[in-house]
C-alpha positions, 0 to 999 in steps of 0.5 A: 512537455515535461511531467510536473515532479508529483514527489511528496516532498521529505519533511525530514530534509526541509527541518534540517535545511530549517536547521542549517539556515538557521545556523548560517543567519548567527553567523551573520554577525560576522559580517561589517555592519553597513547602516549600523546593521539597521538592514541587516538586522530588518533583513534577518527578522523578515527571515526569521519570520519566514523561517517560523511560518514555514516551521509551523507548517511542516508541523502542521503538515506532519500532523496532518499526515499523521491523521492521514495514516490513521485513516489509511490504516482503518481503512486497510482493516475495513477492506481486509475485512470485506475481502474476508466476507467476500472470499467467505460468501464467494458461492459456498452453499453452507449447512448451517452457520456460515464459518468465520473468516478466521476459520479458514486460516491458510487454505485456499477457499474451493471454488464452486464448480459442478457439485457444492463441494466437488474436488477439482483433481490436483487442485493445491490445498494451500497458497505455498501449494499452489505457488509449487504447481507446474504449467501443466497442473495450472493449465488443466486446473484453470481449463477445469475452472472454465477459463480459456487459457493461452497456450503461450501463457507463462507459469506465473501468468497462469497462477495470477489467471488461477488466484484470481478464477478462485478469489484468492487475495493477498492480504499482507 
């Protein structure tokens, strides 16, 4: 059974082929008259007429999709923000005001693990520090964090496991 084809379709490409149809119904003209060119000319009008209704709606579609890029992108901004929050409240025990999520820059935000504050030994200061680590600095850091680790886990599989244990979103 084939999958229907779920391409979006290219605006750009229907307005030249407009373009080009466009082009080659003037030169029509060229053609001997049949009738006067009374059919041809009924038939070139109902052409034409379709040719406008489809330009209008690719106008009205790109508009469209304007709008929809828009919403997109807000609420892009709205998760951003929430996933800043969340990583700010992920079981911090603040003194006081709790910080912005602005004021954490780079770092990667500690993980709460026996003591408020307790440092987990080799655990990277920042995301470039923890792309660095070793399979074995992984393993002990995530064994540490209470996650059950496969021995056949592979680095990159290991950091994925470590980014999601301490709630570390890329925000790109």
């Amino acid at each position: 059974m084939d999958q229907p084809d779920l391409t979006p379709p290219n605006f750009e490409e229907m307005a030249q082929g407009a373009a080009l149809f466009a082009q080659q119904v003037v030169r029509c003209r060229n053609l001997p008259a049949v009738d006067a060119g009374a059919a041809i000319l009924a038939r070139l009008d109902g052409l034409s007429d379709q040719v406008a209704a489809l330009t209008s709606s690719v106008t009205a579609m790109t508009s469209q999709m304007a709008v929809l890029n828009g919403q997109v992108a807000a609420l892009n901004g709205q998760m951003t923000d929430l996933a800043r929050e969340t990583r700010a409240k992920s079981g911090h025990e603040y003194q006081g005001e709790a910080p912005k999520p602005a004021d954490y820059g780079p770092q990667c935000p500690p993980h709460p693990t026996g003591a408020p504050g307790a440092v987990i030994p080799g655990f990277p200061a920042t995301p470039a520090a923890l792309s660095a680590l070793s399979g074995q600095e992984l393993t002990n850091i995530l064994t540490t964090l209470g996650e059950q680790v496969h021995p056949d886990a592979s680095p990159q599989e290991k950091k994925r496991m470590l980014r999601a244990a301490i709630g570390l979103v890329d925000i790109s």
